[in-house]
C-alpha positions as CSV (number, residue, x, y, z in Angstrom):
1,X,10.3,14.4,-16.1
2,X,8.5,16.6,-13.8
3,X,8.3,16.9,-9.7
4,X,6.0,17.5,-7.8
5,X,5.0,17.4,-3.8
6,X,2.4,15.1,-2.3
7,X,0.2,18.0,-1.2
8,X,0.0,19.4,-4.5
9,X,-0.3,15.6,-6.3
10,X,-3.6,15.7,-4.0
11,X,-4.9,18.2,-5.2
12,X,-4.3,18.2,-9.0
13,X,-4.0,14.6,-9.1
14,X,-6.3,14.1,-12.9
15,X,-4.1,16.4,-14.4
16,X,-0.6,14.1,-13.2
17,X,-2.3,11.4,-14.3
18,X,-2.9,12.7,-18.1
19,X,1.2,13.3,-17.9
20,X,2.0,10.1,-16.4
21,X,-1.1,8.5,-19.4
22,X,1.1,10.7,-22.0
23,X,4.3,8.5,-21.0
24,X,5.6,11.5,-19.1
25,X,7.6,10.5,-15.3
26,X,6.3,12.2,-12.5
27,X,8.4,12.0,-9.4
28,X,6.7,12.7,-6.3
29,X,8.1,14.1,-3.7
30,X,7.8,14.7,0.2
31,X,10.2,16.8,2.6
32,X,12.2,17.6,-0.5
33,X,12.9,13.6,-1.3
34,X,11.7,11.9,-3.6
35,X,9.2,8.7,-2.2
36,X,7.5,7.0,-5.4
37,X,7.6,7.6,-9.1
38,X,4.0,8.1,-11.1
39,X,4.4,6.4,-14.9
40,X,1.9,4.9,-17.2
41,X,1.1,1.2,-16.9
42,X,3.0,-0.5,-20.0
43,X,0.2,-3.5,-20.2
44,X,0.7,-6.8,-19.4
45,X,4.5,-6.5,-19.5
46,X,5.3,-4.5,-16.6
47,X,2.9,-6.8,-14.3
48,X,3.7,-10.0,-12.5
49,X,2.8,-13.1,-13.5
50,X,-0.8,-14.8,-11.9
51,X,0.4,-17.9,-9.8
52,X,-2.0,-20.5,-8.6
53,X,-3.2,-20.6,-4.8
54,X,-0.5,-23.2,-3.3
55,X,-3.7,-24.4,-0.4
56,X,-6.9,-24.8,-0.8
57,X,-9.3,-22.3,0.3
58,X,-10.7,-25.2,3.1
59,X,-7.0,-25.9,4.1
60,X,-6.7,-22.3,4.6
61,X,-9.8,-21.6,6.7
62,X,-8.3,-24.1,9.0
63,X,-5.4,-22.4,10.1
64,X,-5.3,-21.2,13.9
65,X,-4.7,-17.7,15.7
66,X,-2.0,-17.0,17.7
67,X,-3.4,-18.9,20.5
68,X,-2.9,-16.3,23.0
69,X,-2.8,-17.5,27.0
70,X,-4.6,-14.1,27.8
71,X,-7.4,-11.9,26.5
72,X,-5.3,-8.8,24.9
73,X,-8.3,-6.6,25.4
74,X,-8.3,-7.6,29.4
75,X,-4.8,-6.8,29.6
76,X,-4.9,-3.7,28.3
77,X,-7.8,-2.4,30.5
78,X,-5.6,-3.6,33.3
79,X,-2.7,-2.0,32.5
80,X,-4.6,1.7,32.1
81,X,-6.6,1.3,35.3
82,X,-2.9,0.9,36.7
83,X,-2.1,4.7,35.7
């Protein structure tokens, strides 16, 4: 298993990959914590399952905003000329 920060994942990141392609873990790290883990993908096991769209893609256009009362960009430029 090796460690390594995000800074230096940046900047070396083909040569993490080829450990992580290798089967090697690579834990990466930021602050001193560890945030994600870097491993090779294992195929169609370690993925989910493909599930059918539930709507329709015309059902879906159909659906609404928020229906806001107010213009949110008016607002704003009322509140800044307040300061």
């Amino acid at each position: 298993m090796t460690t390594v920060n995000t800074a230096t994942l940046k900047q070396k990141l083909s040569h993490y990959l080829g450990l992580a392609r290798q089967g090697k873990e690579v834990l990466i790290t930021s602050h001193k914590q560890v945030i994600a883990r870097l491993m090779a993908d294992e195929g169609a096991a370690g993925r989910l399952p493909l599930r059918p769209p539930s709507r329709s893609i015309e059902e879906l256009k159909n659906i609404g905003g928020f229906g806001l009362d107010t213009d949110p960009v008016k607002k704003l430029l009322q509140e800044r000329r307040k300061r």
